[in-house]
matplotlib code that plots the C-alpha trace (Angstrom):
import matplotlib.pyplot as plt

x = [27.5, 28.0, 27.8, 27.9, 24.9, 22.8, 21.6, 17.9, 17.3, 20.3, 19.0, 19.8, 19.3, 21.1, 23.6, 24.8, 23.8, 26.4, 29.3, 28.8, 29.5, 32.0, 34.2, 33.8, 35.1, 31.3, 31.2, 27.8, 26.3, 23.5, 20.1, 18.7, 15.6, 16.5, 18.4, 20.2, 20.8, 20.0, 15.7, 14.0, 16.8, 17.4, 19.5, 18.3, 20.3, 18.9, 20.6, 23.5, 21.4, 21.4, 17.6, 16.4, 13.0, 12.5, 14.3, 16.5, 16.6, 19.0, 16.4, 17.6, 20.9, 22.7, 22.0, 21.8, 24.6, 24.2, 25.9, 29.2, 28.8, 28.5, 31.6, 34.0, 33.1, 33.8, 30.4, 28.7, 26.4, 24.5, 22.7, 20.9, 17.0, 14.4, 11.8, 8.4, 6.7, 7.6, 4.9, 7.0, 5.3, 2.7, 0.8, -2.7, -1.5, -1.2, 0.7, -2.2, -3.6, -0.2, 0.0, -3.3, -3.2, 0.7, -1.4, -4.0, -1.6, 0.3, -2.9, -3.7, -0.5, -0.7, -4.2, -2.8, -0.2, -2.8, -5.6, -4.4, -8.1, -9.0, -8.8, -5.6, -6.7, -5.5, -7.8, -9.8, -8.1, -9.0, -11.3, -15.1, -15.3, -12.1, -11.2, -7.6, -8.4, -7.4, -4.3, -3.8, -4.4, -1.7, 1.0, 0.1, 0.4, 3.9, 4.8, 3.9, 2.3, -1.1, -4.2, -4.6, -7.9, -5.1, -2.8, -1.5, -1.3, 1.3, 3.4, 3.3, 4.3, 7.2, 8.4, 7.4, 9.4, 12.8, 13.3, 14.7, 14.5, 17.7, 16.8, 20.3, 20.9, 23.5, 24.3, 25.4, 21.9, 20.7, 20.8, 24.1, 25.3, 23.7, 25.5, 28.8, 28.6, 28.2, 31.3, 32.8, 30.7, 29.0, 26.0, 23.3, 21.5, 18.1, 17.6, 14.2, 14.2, 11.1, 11.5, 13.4, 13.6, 15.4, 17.5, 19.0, 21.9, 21.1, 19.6, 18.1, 17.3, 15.8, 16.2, 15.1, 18.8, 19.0, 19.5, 21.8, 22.7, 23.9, 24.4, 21.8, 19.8, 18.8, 15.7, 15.1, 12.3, 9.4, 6.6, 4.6, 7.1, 6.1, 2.7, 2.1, 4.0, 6.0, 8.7, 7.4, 8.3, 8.1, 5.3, 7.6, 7.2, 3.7, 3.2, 5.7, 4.4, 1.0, 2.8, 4.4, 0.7, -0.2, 3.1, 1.7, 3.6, 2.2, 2.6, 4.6, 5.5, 7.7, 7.1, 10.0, 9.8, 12.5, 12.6, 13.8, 14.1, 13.7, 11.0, 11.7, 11.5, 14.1, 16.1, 15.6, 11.4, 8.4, 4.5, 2.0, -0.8, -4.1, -4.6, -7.7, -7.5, -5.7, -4.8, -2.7, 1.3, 4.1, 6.4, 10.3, 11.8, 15.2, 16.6, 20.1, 20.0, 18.7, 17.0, 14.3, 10.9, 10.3, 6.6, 6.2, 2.7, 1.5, -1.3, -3.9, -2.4, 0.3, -2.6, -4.7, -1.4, -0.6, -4.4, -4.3, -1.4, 1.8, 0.1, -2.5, -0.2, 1.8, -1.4, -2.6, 0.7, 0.6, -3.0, -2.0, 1.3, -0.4, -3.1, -0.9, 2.0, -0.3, -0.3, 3.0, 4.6, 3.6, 6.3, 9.2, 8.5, 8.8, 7.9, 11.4, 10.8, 8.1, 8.4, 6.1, 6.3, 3.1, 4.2, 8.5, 8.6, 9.9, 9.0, 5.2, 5.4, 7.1, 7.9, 5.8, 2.9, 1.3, -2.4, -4.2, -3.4, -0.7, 2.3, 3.8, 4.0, 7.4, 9.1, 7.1, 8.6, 11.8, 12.4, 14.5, 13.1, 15.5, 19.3, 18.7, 16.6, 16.5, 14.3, 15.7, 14.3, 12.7, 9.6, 11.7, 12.8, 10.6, 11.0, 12.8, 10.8, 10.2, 13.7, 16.8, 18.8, 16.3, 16.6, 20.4, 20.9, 18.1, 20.6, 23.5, 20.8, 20.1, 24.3, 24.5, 21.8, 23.3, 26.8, 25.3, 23.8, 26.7, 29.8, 31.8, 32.2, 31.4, 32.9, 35.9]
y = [-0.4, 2.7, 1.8, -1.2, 0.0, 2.5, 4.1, 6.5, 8.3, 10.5, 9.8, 7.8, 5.1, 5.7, 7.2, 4.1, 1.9, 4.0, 4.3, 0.7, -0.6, 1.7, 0.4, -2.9, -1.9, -1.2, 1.7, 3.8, 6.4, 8.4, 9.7, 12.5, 13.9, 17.1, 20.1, 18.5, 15.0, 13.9, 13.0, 13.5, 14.6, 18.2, 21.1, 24.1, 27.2, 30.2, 32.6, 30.6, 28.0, 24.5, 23.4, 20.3, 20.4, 16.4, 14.2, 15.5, 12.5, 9.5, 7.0, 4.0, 5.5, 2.8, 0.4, 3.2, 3.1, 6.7, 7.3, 5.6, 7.6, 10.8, 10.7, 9.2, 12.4, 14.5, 15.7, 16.9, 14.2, 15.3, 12.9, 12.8, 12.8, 14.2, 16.9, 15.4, 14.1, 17.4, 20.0, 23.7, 24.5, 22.5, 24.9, 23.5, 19.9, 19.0, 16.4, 13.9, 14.7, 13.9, 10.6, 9.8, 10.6, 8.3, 5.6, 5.5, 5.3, 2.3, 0.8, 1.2, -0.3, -3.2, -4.4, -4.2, -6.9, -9.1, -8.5, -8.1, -6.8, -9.1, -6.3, -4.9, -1.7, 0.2, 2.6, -0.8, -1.0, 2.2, 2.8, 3.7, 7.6, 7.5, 10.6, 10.7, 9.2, 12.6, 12.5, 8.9, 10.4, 13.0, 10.7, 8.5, 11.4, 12.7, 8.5, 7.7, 10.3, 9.2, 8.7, 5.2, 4.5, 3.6, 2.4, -1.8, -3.1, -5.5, -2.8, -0.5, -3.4, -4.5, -0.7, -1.1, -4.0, -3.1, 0.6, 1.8, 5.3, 7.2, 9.9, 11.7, 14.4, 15.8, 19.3, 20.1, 18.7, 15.1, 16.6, 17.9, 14.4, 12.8, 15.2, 14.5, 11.0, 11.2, 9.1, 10.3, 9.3, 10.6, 11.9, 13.0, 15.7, 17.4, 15.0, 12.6, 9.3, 8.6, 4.6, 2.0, -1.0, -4.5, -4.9, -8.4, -7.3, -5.2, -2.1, 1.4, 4.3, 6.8, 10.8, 14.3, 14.0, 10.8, 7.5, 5.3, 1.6, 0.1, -4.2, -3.6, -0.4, 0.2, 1.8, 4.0, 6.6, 7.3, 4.9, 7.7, 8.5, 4.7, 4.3, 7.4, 6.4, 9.1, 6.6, 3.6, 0.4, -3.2, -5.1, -7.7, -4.4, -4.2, -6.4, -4.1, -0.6, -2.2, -2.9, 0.7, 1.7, -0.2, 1.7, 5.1, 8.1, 10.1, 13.4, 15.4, 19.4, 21.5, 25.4, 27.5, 30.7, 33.0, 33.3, 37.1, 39.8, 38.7, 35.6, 34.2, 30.5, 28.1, 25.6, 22.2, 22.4, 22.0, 22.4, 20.3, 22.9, 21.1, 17.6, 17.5, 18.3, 15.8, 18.4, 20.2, 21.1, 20.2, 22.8, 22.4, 25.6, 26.3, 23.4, 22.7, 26.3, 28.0, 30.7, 29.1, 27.2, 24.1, 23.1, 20.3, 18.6, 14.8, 13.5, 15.3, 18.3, 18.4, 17.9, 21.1, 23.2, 21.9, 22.6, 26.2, 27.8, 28.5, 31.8, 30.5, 27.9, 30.0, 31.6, 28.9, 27.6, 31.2, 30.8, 27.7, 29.3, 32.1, 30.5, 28.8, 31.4, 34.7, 37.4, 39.1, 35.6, 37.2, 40.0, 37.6, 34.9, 35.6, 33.2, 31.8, 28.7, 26.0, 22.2, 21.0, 16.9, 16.4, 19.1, 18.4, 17.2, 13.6, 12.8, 13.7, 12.8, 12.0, 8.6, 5.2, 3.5, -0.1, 0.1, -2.6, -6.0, -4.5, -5.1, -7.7, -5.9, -4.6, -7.7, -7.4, -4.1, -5.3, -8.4, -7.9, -8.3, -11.1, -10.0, -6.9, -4.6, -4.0, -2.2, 0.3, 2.9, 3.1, 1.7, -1.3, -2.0, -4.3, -3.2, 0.4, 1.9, 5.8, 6.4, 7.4, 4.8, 2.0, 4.0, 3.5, -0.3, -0.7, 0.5, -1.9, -4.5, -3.8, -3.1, -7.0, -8.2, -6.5, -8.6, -12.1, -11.6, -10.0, -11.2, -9.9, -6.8, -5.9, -2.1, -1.3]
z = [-30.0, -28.1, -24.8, -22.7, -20.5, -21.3, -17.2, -17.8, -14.6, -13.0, -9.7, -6.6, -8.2, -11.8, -9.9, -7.7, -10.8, -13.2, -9.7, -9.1, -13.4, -13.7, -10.8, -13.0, -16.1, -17.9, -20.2, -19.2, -20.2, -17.8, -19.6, -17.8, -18.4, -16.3, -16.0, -13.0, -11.1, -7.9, -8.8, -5.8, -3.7, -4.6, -2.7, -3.6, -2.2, -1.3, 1.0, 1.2, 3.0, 1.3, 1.3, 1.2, -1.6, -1.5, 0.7, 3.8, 6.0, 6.2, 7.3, 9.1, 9.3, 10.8, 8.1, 5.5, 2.7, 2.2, 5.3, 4.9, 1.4, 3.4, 5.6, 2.3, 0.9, 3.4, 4.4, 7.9, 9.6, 12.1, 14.1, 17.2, 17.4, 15.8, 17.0, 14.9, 17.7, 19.7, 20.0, 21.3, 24.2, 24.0, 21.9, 20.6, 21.5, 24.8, 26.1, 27.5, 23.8, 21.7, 24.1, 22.9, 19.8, 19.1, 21.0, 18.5, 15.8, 17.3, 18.0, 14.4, 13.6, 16.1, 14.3, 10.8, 12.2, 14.5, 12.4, 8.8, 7.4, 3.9, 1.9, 2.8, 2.8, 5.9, 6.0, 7.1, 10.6, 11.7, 14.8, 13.4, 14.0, 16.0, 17.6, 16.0, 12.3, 11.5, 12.8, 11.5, 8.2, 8.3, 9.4, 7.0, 4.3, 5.9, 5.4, 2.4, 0.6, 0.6, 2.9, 4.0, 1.7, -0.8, 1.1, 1.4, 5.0, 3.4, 1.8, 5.2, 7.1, 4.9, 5.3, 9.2, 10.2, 9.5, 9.6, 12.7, 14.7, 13.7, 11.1, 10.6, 8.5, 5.8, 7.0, 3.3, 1.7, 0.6, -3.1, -2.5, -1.1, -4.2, -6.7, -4.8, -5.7, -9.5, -11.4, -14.2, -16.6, -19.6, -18.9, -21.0, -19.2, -20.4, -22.9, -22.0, -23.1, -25.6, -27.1, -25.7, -27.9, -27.8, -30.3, -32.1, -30.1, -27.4, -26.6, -28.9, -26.5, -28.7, -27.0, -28.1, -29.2, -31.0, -30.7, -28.3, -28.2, -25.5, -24.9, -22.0, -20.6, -16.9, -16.4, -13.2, -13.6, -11.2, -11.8, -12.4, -16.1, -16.5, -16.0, -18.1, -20.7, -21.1, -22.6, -25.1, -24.7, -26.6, -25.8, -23.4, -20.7, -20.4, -17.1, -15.6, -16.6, -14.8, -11.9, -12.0, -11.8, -8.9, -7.2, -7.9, -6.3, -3.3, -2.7, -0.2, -0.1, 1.7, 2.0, 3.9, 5.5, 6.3, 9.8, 11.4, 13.8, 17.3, 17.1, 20.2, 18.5, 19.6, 17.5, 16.7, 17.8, 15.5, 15.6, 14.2, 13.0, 13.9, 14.5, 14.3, 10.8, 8.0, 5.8, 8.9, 8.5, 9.9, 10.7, 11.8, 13.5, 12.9, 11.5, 12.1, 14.1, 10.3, 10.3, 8.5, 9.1, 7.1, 6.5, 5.7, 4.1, 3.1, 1.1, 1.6, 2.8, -0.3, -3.2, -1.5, -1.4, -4.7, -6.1, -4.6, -5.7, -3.9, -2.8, -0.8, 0.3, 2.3, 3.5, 4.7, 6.7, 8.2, 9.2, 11.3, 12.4, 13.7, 15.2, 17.0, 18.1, 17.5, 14.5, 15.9, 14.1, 10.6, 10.9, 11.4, 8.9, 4.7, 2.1, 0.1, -1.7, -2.2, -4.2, -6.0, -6.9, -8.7, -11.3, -11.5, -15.0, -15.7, -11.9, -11.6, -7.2, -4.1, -3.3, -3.9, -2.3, -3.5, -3.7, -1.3, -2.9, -4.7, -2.7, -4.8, -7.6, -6.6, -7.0, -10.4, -11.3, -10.2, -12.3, -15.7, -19.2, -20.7, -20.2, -21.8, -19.7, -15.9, -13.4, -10.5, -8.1, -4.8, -6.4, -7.0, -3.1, -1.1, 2.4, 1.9, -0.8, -0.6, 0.4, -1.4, 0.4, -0.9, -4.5, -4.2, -3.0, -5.9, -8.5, -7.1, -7.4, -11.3, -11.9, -10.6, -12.4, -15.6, -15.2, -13.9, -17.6, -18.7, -17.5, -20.0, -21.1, -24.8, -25.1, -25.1]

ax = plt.figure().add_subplot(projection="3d")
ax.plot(x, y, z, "-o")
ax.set_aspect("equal")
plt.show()
């Protein structure tokens, strides 16, 4: 037996997983897929500015984990509020129209609570040729990645009811915060994971570098590497790759723009680039004072960016930019960098969403196959999926699980 546990997925998740048995004595080894850790939360540098490409947000930040995590290591946390709802100067949103437009939303969310529609479909709830559906549907692509034809009123409500207001950021990068927090253990980077088989006495992972055994392994990988079977499992896993299908990933982009010369944009603002339209942008000027411009796209709006190419990605943000703030903007803003989820190998998306009637199928995903094999990831978390701090409590969930089934350990 080489291991005690056996961690695939060097992400939020597989990272708090691996922290969390190793603080117990476990021996663990991480299998990553990737050229680097983190999963979803990525700092990418470019001119010496750490950019977010996934998540950059500390949701919930006063019950968020990730926070205390932040300031043990040292790290900048900024907090205050955010600018989303803010429209700079009112430019092609007014403020009777914004009001209007938040009221519908609530409205919309109000009905899925008083008058939960049979199919759980939350497209369902949504005013017959209402004048903001469109704007409806981009929030709903910012949230969670999708438009609400495929979204469950149960799962949005479970996400509803207990996050909070405070967004807070790490100054540094999420990715950065993420990579910080990696214990000293093995880890077994670009090497994808292909079988995973229960064993007489535990575990085989079998990699593009060999084989592994382990006494138990803990699984973590989008639920978009599981429903495609990217990795092959025994027959005992089957009700749980379908319930990884019913939590398929949505999709959200960011593009960012240099931002130069003398713009005349202020800090800390943002746009929305038509509301009318369910495709439109989001765009952040000058976060953290940068001298960048984050766009930012959901649903919708990501799988037409995606589909067209990065070039005519950042054409089409500059179109709405400029529509907005005139041509002059063109000479002060440069295309630098661009994610792509649907296409990041071994992650194939953004963050989860449960198909109407689907919502359960968390707590399916979740549940552990004998006392062998376990399930983590934001897929996983009932209430804070799509987050990196509902990835990480998932993995201290699976690291329990493991030694209630394994209370002592058989490694030395």
């Amino acid at each position: 037996m080489d291991f005690d546990v056996a961690i695939i997925g060097a992400g939020a998740a597989g990272i708090s997983a691996a922290r969390s048995l190793k603080s117990q004595g476990r021996k663990v080894v991480l299998i990553e897929a990737g050229s680097r850790i983190g999963g979803r939360a990525w700092t990418n540098e470019i001119y010496g500015l750490p950019l977010d490409m996934g998540c950059g947000w500390l949701h919930s930040a006063e019950r968020n984990p990730l926070v205390d995590l932040a300031r043990a290591e040292g790290l900048d946390l900024v907090e205050g509020r955010t600018a989303w709802q803010d429209q700079w100067r009112d430019l092609g949103f007014s403020p009777h129209d914004r009001k209007a437009a938040l009221e519908a939303w609530w409205e919309m969310s109000e009905r899925m609570e008083k008058a939960h529609p049979a199919s759980d479909r939350a497209s369902d709830v949504l005013d017959t040729d209402g004048k903001w559906n469109a704007y409806c549907q981009s929030l709903s692509g910012y949230l969670n990645g999708a438009p609400l034809e495929r979204l469950s009123v149960e799962d949005f409500l479970a996400y509803d009811r207990v996050a909070t207001q405070s967004n807070w950021r790490v100054r540094e990068g999420y990715g950065t915060l993420l990579v910080r927090s990696m214990p000293a253990v093995p880890l077994y980077a670009s090497c994808p994971a292909r079988k995973v088989r229960l064993t007489q006495s535990g575990v085989r992972i079998e990699t593009v570098r060999g084989a592994i055994e382990a006494r138990g392994v803990i699984v973590t990988v989008s639920t978009s590497v599981l429903a495609k079977g990217l990795i092959e499992f025994d027959p005992e896993v089957d009700d749980h790759l379908h319930a990884a299908a019913n939590l398929p990933l949505g999709l959200a982009d960011k593009l960012f723009f240099d931002l130069h010369g003398a713009h005349g944009l202020e800090t800390e603002t943002h746009l929305l680039g038509n509301p009318a339209n369910d495709k439109t942008g989001s765009y952040y000027i000058r976060p953290l004072g940068r001298p960048v411009l984050e766009g930012f796209f959901g649903g919708p709006g990501a799988i037409a960016i995606e589909n067209a190419g990065i070039l005519d990605a950042f054409t089409f943000a500059l179109e709405e930019l400029t529509a907005l703030l005139g041509s002059k903007i063109r000479h002060h803003l440069k295309p630098i960098a661009a994610s792509s989820w649907c296409h990041a190998e071994w992650i194939h998306g953004s963050y989860s969403h449960a198909l109407p009637g689907r919502a359960g199928d968390r707590e399916r995903l979740a549940k552990p196959v004998g006392d062998k094999l376990f399930f983590a990831g934001e897929a996983t978390s009932r209430s804070d999926f799509s987050t990196a701090h509902g990835a990480w409590e998932s993995g201290i969930r699976a690291a329990r699980e493991f030694v209630q089934h394994n209370p002592q350990a058989t490694v030395l």
